[in-house]
C-alpha positions as CSV (number, residue, x, y, z in Angstrom):
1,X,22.5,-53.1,-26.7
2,X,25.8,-53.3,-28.9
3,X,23.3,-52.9,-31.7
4,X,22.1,-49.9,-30.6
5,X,25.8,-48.7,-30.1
6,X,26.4,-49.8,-33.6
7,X,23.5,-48.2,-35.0
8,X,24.6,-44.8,-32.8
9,X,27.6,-44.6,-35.2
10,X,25.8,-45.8,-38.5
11,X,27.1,-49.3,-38.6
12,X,25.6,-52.2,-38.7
13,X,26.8,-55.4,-38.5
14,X,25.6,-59.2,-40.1
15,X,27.4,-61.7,-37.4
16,X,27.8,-61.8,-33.1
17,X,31.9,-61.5,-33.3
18,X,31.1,-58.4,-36.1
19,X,28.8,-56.5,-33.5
20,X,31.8,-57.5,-31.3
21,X,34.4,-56.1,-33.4
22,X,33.0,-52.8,-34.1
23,X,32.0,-52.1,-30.5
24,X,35.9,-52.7,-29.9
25,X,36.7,-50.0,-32.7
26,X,34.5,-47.9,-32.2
27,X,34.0,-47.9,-28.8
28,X,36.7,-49.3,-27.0
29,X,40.0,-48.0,-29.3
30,X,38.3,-44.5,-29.1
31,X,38.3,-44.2,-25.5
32,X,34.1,-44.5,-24.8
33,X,34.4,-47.3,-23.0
34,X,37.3,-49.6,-21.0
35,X,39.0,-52.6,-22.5
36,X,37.9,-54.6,-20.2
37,X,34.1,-54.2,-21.9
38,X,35.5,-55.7,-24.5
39,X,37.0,-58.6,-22.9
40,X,33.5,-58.8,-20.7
41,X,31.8,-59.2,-24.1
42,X,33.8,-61.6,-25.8
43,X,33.8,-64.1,-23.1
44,X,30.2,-64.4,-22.8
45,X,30.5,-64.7,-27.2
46,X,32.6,-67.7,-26.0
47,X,30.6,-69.0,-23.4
48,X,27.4,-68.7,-25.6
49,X,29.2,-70.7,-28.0
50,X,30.1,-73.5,-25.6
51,X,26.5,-73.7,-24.8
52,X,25.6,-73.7,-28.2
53,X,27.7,-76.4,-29.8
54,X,29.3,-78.3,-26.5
55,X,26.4,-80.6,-25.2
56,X,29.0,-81.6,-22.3
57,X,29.7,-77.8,-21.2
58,X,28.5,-77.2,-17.8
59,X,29.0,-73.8,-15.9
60,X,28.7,-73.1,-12.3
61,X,25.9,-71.2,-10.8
62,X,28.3,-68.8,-9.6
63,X,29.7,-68.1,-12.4
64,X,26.9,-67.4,-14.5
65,X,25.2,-65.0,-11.8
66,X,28.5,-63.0,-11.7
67,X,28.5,-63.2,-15.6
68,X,24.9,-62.0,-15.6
69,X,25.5,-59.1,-13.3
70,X,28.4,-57.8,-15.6
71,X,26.4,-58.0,-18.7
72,X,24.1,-56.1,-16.3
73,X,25.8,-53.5,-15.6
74,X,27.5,-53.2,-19.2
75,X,23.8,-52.6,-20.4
76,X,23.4,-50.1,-17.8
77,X,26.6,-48.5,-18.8
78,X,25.7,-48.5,-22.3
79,X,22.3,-47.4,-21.9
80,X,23.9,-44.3,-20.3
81,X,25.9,-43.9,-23.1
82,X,23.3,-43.8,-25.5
83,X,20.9,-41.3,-23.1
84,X,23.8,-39.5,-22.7
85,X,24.5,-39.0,-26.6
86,X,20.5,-38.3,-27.7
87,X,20.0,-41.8,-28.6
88,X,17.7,-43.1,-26.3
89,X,15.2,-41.6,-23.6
90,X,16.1,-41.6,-20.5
């Protein structure tokens, strides 16, 4: 989805914290979306990261369900935004 958003505004990125860091100019300085997208999207950068490279990491079921229904609901939010701006079908 932040792809997509990128790709809206002609940019593209080559790494995770670059798609990351244009959603937050782009988006998130601008106004299109709250700061706290951006603070939703880096923590699950983190967290995927942790998993990644952290064999001991363990996270609690709760936890990721709530993370899962924000990234949810982002996507949703985004999608709108996209729909909204001719970018996507609805």
């Amino acid at each position: 989805m932040l792809r997509a958003l990128g790709f809206a505004r002609g940019i593209e990125a080559r790494t995770h914290a670059g798609v990351i860091h244009i959603f937050n100019t782009e988006f998130v300085r601008s106004g299109v979306f709250p700061s706290s997208h951006n603070r939703l999207l880096s923590g699950l950068q983190r967290s995927r990261e942790l998993a990644d490279y952290d064999a001991a990491v363990v996270f609690a079921e709760a936890d990721a369900r709530a993370e899962l229904a924000n990234a949810r609901s982002f996507a949703t939010t985004a999608r709108g935004w996209l729909v909204s701006e001719g970018w996507a079908a609805s």
